[in-house]
Biotite code that builds the C-alpha atoms (Angstrom):
import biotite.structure as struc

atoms = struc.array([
    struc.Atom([97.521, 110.316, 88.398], chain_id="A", res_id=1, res_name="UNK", atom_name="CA", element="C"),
    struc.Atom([99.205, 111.368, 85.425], chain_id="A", res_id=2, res_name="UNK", atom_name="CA", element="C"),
    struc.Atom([98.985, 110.274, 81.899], chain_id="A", res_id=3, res_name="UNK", atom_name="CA", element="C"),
    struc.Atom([101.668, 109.384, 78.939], chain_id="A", res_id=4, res_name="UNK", atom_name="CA", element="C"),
    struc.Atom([100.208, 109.179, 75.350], chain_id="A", res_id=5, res_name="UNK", atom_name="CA", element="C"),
    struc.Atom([102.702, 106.524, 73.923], chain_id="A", res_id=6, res_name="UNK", atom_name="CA", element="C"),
    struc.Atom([102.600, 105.910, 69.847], chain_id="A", res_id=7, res_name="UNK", atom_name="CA", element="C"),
    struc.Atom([104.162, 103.826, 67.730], chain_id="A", res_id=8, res_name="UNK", atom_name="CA", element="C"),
    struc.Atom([106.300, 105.045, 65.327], chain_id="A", res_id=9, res_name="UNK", atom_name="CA", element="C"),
    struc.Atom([108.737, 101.669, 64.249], chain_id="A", res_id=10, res_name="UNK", atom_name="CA", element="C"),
    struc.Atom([107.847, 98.792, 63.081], chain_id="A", res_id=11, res_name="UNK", atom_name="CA", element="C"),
    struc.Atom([109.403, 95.452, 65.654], chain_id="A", res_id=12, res_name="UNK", atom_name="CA", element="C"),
    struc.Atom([110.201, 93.498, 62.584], chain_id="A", res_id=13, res_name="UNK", atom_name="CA", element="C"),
    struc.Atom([114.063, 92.420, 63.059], chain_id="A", res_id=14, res_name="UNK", atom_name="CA", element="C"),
    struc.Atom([113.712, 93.082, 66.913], chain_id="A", res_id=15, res_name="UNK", atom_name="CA", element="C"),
    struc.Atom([113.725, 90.450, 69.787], chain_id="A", res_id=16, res_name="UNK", atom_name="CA", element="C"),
    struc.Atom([111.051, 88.660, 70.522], chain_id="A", res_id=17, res_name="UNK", atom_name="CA", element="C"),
    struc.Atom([110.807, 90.742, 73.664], chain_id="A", res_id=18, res_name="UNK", atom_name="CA", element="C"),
    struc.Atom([110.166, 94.103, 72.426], chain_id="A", res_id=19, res_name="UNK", atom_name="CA", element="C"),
    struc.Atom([107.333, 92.415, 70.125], chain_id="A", res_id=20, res_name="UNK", atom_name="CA", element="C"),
    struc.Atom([105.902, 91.694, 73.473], chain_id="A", res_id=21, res_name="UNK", atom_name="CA", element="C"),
    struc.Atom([106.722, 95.190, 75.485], chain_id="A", res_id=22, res_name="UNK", atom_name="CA", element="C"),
    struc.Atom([104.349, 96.534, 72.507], chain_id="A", res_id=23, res_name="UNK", atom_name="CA", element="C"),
    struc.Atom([101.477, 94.306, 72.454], chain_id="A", res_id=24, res_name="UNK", atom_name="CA", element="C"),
    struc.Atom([101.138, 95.398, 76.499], chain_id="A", res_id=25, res_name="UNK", atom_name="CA", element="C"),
    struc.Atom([101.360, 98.677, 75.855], chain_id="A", res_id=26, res_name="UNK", atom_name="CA", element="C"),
    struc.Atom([98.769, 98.378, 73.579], chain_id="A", res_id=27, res_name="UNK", atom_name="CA", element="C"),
    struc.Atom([100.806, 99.030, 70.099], chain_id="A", res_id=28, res_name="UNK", atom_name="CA", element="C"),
    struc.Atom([100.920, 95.940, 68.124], chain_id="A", res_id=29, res_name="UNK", atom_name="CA", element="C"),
    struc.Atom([100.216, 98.517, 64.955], chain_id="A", res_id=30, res_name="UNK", atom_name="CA", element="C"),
    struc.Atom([102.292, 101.297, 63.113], chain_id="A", res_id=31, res_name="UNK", atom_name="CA", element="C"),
    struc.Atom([101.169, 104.622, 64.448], chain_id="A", res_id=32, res_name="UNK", atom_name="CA", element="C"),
    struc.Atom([98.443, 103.528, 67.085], chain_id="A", res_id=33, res_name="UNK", atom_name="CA", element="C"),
    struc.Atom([98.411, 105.298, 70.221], chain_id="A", res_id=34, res_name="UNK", atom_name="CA", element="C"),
    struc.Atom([97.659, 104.385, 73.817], chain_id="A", res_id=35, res_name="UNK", atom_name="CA", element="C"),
    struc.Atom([97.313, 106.618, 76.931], chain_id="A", res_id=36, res_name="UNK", atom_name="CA", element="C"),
    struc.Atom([98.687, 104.554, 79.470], chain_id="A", res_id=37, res_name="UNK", atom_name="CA", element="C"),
    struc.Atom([98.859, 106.101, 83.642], chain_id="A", res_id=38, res_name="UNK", atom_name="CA", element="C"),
    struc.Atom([102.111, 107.301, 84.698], chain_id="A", res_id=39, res_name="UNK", atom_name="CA", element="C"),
    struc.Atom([104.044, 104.603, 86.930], chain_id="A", res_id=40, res_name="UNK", atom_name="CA", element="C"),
    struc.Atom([107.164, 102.692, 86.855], chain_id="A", res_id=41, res_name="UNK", atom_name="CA", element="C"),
    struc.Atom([105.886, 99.162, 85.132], chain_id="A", res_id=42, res_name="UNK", atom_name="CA", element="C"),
    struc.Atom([104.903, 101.609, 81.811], chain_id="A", res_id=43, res_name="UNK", atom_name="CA", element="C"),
    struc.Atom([108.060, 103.971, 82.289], chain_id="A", res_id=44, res_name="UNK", atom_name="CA", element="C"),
    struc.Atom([110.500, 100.997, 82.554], chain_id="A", res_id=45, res_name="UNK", atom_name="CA", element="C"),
    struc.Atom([108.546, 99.387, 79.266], chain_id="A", res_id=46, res_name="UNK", atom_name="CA", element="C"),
    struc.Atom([108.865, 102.370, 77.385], chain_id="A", res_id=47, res_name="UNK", atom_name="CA", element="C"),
    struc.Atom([112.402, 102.841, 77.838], chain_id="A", res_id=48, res_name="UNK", atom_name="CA", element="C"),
    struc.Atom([113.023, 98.847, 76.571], chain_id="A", res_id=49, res_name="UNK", atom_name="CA", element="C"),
    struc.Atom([111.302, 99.806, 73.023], chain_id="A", res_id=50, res_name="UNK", atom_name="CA", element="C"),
    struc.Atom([112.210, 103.824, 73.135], chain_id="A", res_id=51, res_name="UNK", atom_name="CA", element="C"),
    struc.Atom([113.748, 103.470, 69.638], chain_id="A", res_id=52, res_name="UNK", atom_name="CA", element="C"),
    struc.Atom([110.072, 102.515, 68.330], chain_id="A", res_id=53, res_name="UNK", atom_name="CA", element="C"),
    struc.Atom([107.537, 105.087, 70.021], chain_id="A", res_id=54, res_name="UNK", atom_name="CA", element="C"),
    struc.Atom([106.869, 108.246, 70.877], chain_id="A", res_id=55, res_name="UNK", atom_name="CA", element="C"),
    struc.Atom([105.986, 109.328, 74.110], chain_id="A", res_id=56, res_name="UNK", atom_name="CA", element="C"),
    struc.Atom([104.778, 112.636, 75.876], chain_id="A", res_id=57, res_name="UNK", atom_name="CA", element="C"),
    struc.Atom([102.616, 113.705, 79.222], chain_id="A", res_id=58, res_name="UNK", atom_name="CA", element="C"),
    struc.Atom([99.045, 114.318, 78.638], chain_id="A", res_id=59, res_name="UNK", atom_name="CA", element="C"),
    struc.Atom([98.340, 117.571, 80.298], chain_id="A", res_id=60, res_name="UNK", atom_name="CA", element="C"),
    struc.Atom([94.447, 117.562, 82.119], chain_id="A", res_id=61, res_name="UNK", atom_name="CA", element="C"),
])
């Protein structure tokens, strides 16, 4: 399965409550920690809710 290294560039003070949220299950709850999450529609959908606050790329094997 394939991989997506997701970091956190933003910080969610100002945001809704929600995106707060979105990043503690990805694993961000931090400025510029990084999680490497498997490819699948539950993480793709979360990253595009808080897109303006990480960076994201495929980890190549």
């Amino acid at each position: 399965m394939a991989k997506i290294r997701v970091k956190q560039v933003k910080s969610p003070i100002g945001r809704k409550g929600v995106q707060r949220k979105i990043l503690i299950s990805l694993g961000l709850n931090k400025m510029n920690r990084e999680n490497i999450l498997d490819e699948n529609p539950a993480v793709i959908g979360m990253i595009n809710k808080v897109k303006h606050l990480v960076k994201f790329e495929k980890v190549q094997k």
